[in-house]
C-alpha positions as CSV (number, residue, x, y, z in Angstrom):
1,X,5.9,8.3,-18.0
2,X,4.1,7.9,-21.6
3,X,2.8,4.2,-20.5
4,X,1.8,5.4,-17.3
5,X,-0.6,8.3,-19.1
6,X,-1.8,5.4,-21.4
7,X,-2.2,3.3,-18.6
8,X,-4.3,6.4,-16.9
9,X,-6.3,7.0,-20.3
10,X,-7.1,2.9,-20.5
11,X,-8.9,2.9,-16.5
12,X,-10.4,5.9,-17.0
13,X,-12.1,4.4,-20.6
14,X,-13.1,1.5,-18.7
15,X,-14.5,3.4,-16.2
16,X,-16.7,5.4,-18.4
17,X,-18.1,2.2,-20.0
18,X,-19.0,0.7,-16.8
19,X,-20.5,3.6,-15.8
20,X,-22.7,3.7,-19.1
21,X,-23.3,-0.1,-18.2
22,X,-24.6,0.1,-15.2
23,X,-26.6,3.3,-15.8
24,X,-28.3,1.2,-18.3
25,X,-28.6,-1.6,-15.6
26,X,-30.7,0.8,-13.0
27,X,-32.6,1.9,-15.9
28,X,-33.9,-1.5,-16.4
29,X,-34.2,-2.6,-13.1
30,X,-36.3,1.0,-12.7
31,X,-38.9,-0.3,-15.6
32,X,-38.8,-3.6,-14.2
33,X,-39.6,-2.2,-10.7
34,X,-42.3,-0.1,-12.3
35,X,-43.9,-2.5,-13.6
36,X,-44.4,-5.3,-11.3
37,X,-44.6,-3.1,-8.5
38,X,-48.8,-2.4,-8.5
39,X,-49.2,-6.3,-9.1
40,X,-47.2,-7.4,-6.5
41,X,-49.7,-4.7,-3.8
42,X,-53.0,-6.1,-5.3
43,X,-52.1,-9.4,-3.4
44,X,-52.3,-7.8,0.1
45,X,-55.5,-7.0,1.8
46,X,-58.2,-5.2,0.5
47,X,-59.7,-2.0,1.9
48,X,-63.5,-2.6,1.8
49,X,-65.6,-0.2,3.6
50,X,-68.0,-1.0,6.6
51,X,-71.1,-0.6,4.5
52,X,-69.5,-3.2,2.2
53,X,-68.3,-5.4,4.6
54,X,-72.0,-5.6,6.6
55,X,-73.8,-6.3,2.3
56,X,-71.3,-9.2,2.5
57,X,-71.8,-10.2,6.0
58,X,-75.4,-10.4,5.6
59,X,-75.4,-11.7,2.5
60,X,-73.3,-14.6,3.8
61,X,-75.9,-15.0,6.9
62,X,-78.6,-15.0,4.2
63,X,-76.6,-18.0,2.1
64,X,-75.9,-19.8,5.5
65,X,-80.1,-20.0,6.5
66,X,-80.9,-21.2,3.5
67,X,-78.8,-23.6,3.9
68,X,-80.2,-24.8,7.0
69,X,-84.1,-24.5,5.8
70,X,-83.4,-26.8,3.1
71,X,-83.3,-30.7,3.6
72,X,-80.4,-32.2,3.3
73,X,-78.9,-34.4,0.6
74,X,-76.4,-36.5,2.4
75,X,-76.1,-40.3,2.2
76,X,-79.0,-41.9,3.5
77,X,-78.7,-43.4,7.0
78,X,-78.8,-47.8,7.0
């Protein structure tokens, strides 16, 4: 019976330090996740408003006619 107690005593010390290893284990993983976790969000879409959208609209329309005023500086035709 003593070496079955002792046997007891030994799983229930190993237990306790895997338990203390993987509480350390989620508490890296829980910085970890912290960390990256905005980064990984300012990938996705943005949210622009409409007022901001129709400044860049327009100012894309504005870029694309002056485009087409000017002459163009291609290769010149044989």
């Amino acid at each position: 019976m003593a070496n079955l107690s002792g046997f007891v005593k030994q799983l229930k010390d190993e237990r306790a330090r895997i338990e203390k290893q993987l509480s350390a284990l989620n508490a890296a993983l829980t910085a970890f996740v912290g960390t990256y976790k905005g980064s990984a969000k300012s990938k996705g879409t943005r949210k622009l408003s409409a007022a901001a959208r129709k400044k860049i609209s327009l100012a894309q329309k504005a870029r694309w006619a002056k485009r087409r005023k000017s002459p163009r500086l291609g290769r010149a035709k044989s």
